[in-house]
C-alpha angles and dihedrals in degrees: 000000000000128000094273098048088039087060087035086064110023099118084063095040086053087059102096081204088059111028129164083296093058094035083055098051086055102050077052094053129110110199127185112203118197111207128032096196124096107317085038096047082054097043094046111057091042089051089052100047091050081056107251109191108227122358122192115195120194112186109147078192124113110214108257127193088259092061097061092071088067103015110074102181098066127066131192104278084068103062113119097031126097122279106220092049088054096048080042093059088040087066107042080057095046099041122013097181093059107086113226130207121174128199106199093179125087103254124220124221087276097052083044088056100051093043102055091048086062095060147061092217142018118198115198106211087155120125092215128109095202098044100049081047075057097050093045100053087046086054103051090042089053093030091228111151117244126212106205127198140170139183132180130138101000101310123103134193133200133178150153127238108189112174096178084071108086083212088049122127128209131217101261096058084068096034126041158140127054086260098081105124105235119231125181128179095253090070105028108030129231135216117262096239100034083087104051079043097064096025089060087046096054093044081060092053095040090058100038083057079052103049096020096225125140137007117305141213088252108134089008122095102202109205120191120208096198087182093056112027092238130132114203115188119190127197120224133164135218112284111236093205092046110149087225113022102028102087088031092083 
């Protein structure tokens, strides 16, 4: 680490938990982040200020007018164009020193796969029920931890997937089935900071995985009630007979 990046970092490098040790692991770190809407415009930024070695963003979405009420990195003269290459061009300006890769295409289970084998960390900010099903079976088969997050109405939900944890459940030993019915903020609305909200929250868990450092959301569902002020975490185990992580372990 050299001076500049020392003073760069030195609010994380004061923090006995970090050190120059954690600070370190996550200049080394290579992060893919799913999703550059609202939980992702609020991810990625935080990931690349902390310093986040190499970020790879992968959103097949152009920004609409409907997205500027949530997602606060991008401004009206970029409606039209992709999401991930504007967030992309956001970073480089923010931080010169994170490599950024975009992906601006939808990815199948196999893309998944090699993508997450590439990478410390994958963080879901999707609002798709098939395609986080995708990512999480891409995360137990490479055993890469994923950091999960959702927002809509004014209900947020955070939580971690470690499959290099033997006690770890999966996503889909919490949720499961082809039934689920599937929301999405353009039917059913979401509150502006929810999203900043969850997204901050999953950049936390996301370093903490890197510099292993701190307690994190595995085995917790936290749910966020933003119309309330109340936080509701839930316990729940590995599943034995999961579909995807049972005969994994």
């Amino acid at each position: 680490m050299n001076d500049q990046q020392l003073l760069r970092y030195s609010r994380h490098i004061l923090l006995p938990q970090l050190d120059i040790q954690g600070q370190q692991k996550i200049l080394n770190s290579k992060v893919l982040v799913i999703g550059c809407g609202g939980l992702g415009s609020a991810v990625i930024p935080l990931l690349a200020a902390s310093g986040v070695g190499q970020l790879t963003i992968v959103d097949h979405d152009k920004i609409e007018s409907s997205n500027l009420q949530r997602q606060t990195h991008y401004n009206e003269q970029d409606i039209g164009l992709f999401k991930a290459e504007v967030m992309a061009q956001h970073i480089t300006q923010q931080n010169k020193e994170v490599k950024v890769d975009t992906l601006v295409q939808r990815v199948a289970l196999d893309d998944l796969i090699a993508l997450s084998r590439a990478h410390h960390v994958i963080v879901d900010c999707t609002d798709n029920f098939l395609t986080r099903k995708a990512i999480n079976k891409a995360s137990v088969i490479t055993k890469t931890p994923l950091v999960f997050g959702s927002a809509i109405r004014f209900d947020g939900q955070l939580s971690v997937f470690d499959p290099r944890q033997s006690n770890s459940p999966c996503y889909a030993c919490l949720f499961d089935g082809d039934d689920i019915e599937q929301e999405t903020c353009t039917t059913s609305g979401v509150f502006a900071p929810l999203v900043g909200i969850i997204g901050s929250m999953q950049a936390a868990e996301a370093l903490k995985l890197i510099a292993e450092t701190g307690k994190t959301a595995i085995g917790t569902l936290l749910n966020y009630d933003a119309y309330h002020s109340q936080f509701y975490p839930v316990k729940f185990t590995r599943n034995p007979a999961c579909h995807v992580c049972g005969k994994s372990h």
